[in-house]
C-alpha positions, 0 to 999 in steps of 0.5 A: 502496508506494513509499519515501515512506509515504502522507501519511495515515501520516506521522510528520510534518505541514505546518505550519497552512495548508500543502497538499501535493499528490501524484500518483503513478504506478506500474507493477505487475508480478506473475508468480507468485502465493503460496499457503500449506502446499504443501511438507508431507507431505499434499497440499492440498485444491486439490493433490488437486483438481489432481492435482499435488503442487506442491511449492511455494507460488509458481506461475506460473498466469498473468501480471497487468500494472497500472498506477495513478495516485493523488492525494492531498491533505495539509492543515495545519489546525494546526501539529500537526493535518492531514486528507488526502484521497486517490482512485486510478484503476487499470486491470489486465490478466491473460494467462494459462490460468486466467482468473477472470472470462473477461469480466475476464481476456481478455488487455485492461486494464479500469480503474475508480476506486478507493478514496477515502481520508480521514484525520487525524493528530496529532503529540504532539511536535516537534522532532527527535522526532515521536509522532502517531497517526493514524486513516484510513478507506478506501472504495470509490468504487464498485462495481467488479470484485473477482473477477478476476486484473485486479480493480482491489482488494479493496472493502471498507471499512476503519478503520485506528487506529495510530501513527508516530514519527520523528526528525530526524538532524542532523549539525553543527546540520543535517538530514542524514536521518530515519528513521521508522517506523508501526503500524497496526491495520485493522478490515476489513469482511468479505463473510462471517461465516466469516472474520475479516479485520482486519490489522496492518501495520508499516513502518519508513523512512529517508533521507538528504539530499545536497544536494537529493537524497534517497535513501530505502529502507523495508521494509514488513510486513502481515498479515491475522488470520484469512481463508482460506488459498488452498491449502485452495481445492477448486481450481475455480469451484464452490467457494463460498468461490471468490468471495470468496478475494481479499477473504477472503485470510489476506495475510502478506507483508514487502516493500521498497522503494528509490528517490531524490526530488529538490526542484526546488525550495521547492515542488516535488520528484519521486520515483522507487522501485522495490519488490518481495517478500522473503516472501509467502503468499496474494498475488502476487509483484509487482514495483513501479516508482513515479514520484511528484510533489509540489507544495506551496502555503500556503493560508492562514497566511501563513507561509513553506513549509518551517518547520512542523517547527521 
């Protein structure tokens, strides 16, 4: 997740009539993956599987190299009410000796279609301070491969409620920054009674403006309630919760990201971010880096770009 928060989020709207559309590329890197209650005195049943005391929770079992492409869509239906829309393609490559799917971790990218997403948000407030809650819903867009190292995501359906809330900092009677921040809950569908997969994220945002120039950093929190730790994995394929350990993972990471946008111009600016993890348990230690563009246009409305926040 790079510096700019998903349109869906934002604590800001276009104004009626105004569309946003953004495509953003990112490179993933991630080298070791997290596990969880590998230090403690008792060795873990996937330690007892192994026969090896770890001795810490990030292992290098294996390298995933991604690559992504999302576009997304942000429509002012009122000056307070916007729909965005959004699709992702991403294709995944795993090297390394502990191949999940042997047909999906060969050491080649394999890619497919993603997950679409549709949301709606309202901004209670205006002015230097904005309050809109926000709901979005994510679905796969197809079918695709979910257990492998180079699976291209989880393909669960989910339903996100929260809220987010921002200001405007002026200085002088002009805007000089913003600072932001979100909560959101998911109701996550779960591919087995055994768990409960729902999960909390929050994340806070800032920016600064030099001219044309925007320099922006976030950190980023998410935790799943409930789902399984990967440690009490039996350590082979024969396990039945095996299958469903990337779906089912008991997540609990906190990242950050920095990056700077440029405005081209009234309608036009690009973005670039890099991101990575200061803590995680039941995930990867991935390093992110995004190249995002956005071009904006009035639809209908008949108002000039740049003014629905006033």
């Amino acid at each position: 997740m790079g510096p700019s928060s998903a349109l869906a989020q934002s604590a800001w709207v276009p104004q009626r009539g105004e569309v946003a559309v953004t495509s953003t590329y990112q490179s993933l890197v991630a080298h070791r993956h997290l596990f969880s209650n590998l230090t403690g005195p008792e060795l873990t049943p996937i330690e007892e599987a192994l026969g090896t005391d770890f001795q810490s929770n990030s292992l290098d079992i294996g390298h995933v190299r991604a690559h992504a492409l999302v576009v997304e869509g942000d429509l002012g239906i009122t000056d307070s009410l916007a729909l965005t829309g959004g699709l992702g393609f991403i294709t995944a490559r795993y090297r390394g000796d502990n191949p999940e799917d042997p047909s999906y971790d060969d050491g080649s990218f394999h890619g497919s279609v993603q997950d679409v997403l549709l949301g709606a948000r309202y901004m209670v407030t205006r002015g230097a301070w904005a309050l809109t809650p926000f709901t979005t819903f994510i679905l796969p867009s197809r079918d695709y491969v979910v257990l492998a190292h180079a699976a291209q995501g989880l393909g669960l359906n989910m339903l996100e409620v929260g809220v987010a809330a921002g200001r405007i900092l002026t200085a002088d009677g002009a805007a000089k920054g913003y600072l932001q921040g979100t909560y959101g809950y998911t109701f996550t569908e779960s591919p087995t009674a055994e768990f409960s997969l729902n999960r909390s994220r929050a994340m806070v945002e800032a920016g600064y403006f030099v001219g044309r120039v925007s320099l922006q950093g976030l950190t980023y929190w998410r935790r799943v309630h409930g789902g399984l730790e990967w440690s009490d994995l039996h350590g082979d394929h024969d396990d039945e919760r095996f299958a469903g350990h990337d779906q089912a993972a008991a997540t609990r990471e906190w990242r950050y990201a920095a990056g700077v946008s440029f405005q081209l111009g009234d309608t036009m600016s690009v973005e670039v971010s890099y991101g990575g993890l200061l803590y995680g348990a039941n995930t990867h230690a991935a390093h992110v880096v995004s190249v995002g563009w956005t071009w904006g246009f009035q639809a209908f409305g008949g108002r000039p770009l740049g003014r629905g926040f006033k």
